[in-house]
C-alpha positions as CSV (number, residue, x, y, z in Angstrom):
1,X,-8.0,-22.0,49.4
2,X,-5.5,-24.7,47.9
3,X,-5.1,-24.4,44.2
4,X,-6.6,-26.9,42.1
5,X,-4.0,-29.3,39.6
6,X,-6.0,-27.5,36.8
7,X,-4.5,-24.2,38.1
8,X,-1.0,-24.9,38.2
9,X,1.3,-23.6,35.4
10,X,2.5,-25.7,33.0
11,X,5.2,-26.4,30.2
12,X,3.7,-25.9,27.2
13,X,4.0,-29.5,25.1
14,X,6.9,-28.1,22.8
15,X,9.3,-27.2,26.0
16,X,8.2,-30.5,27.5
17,X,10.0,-32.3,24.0
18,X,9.7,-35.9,23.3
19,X,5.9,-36.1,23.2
20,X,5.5,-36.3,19.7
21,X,1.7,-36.5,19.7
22,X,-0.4,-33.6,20.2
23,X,-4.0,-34.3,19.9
24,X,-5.1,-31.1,18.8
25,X,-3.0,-30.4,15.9
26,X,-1.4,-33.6,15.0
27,X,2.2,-34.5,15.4
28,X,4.7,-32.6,16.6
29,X,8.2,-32.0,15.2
30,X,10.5,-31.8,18.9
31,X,11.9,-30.3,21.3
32,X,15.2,-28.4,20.6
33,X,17.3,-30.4,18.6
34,X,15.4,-33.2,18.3
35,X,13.0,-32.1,15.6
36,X,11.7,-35.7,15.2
37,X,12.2,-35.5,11.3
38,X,13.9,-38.2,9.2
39,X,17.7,-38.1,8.9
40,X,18.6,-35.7,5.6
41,X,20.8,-37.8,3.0
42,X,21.9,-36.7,-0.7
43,X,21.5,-33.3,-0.1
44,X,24.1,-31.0,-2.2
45,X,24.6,-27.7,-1.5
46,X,26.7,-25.0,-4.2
47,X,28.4,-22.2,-3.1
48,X,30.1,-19.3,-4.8
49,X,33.4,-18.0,-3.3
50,X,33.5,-14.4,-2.0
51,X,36.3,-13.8,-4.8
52,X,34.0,-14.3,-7.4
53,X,30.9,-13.2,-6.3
54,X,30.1,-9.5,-7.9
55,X,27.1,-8.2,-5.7
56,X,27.4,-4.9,-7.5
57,X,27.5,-5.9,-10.7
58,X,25.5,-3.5,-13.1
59,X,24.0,-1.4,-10.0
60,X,25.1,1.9,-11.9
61,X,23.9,1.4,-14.9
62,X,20.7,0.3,-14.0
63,X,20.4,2.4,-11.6
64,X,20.9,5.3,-13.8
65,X,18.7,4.0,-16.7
66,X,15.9,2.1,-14.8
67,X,15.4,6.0,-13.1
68,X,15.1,7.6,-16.5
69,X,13.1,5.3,-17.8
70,X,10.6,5.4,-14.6
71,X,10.5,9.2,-14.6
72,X,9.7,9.3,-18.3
73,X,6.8,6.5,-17.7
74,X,5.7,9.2,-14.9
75,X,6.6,12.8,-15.6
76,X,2.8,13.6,-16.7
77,X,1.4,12.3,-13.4
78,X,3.7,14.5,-11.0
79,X,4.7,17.4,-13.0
80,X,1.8,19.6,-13.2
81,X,0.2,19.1,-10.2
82,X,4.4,20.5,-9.2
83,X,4.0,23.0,-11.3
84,X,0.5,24.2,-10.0
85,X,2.0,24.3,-6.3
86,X,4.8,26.1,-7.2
87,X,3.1,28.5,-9.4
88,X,0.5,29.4,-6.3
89,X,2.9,29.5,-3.9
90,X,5.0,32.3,-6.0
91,X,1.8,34.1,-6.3
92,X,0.9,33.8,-2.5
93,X,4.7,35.1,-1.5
94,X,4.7,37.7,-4.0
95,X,0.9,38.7,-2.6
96,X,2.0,38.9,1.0
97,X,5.0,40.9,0.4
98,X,3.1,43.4,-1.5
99,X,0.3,43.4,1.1
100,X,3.0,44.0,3.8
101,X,4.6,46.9,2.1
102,X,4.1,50.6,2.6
103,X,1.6,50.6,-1.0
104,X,0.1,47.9,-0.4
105,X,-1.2,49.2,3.3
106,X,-2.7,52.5,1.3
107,X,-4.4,50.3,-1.1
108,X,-6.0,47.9,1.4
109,X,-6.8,51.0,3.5
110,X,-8.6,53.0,0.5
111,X,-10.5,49.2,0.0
112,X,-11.6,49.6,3.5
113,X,-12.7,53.8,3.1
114,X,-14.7,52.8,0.1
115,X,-16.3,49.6,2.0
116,X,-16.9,51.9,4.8
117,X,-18.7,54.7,2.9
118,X,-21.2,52.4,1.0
């Protein structure tokens, strides 16, 4: 079974290049390095020189006061539910360490007699 023309792989347009056109979608800008756009003129570009440039400028200080400022603006939103956690989880350890010590096996075992006998 030969393979039809249909079948054969193809370029895609924007490898091919210089076909501008594309029916679908309009024109096209080029292949690479010929982006088919007009030539740029008058363009100015500034730079600053690494000597002078200060990329840190001021990180400290903001840093320092932009967290205060966001953990005052937030403290009543994550602080209790911190406090609750930390509060249960005291409880809990305290619990279990009392369960697992020599009284606290009598007291669960005269819980269990008086379940028993009722």
């Amino acid at each position: 079974m030969r393979a039809t023309p249909r079948l054969y792989m193809q370029a895609t347009r924007a490898l091919r290049g210089h076909d501008h056109w594309d029916p679908k979608n309009g024109i096209f800008l080029g292949g690479w390095g010929d982006l088919g756009s007009m030539k740029q003129k008058g363009l100015t570009s500034y730079a600053l020189s690494p000597n002078r440039q200060r990329p840190l400028a001021g990180t400290l200080n903001a840093a320092i006061f932009n967290v205060a400022r966001r953990t005052r603006h937030q403290i009543l939103y994550w602080l209790p539910p911190l406090l609750i956690a930390y509060t249960m989880m005291q409880w809990a350890i305290e619990r279990n360490e009392y369960l697992n010590s020599k009284p606290g096996r009598q007291t669960d075992e005269a819980q269990e007699m008086d379940t028993v006998t009722s």
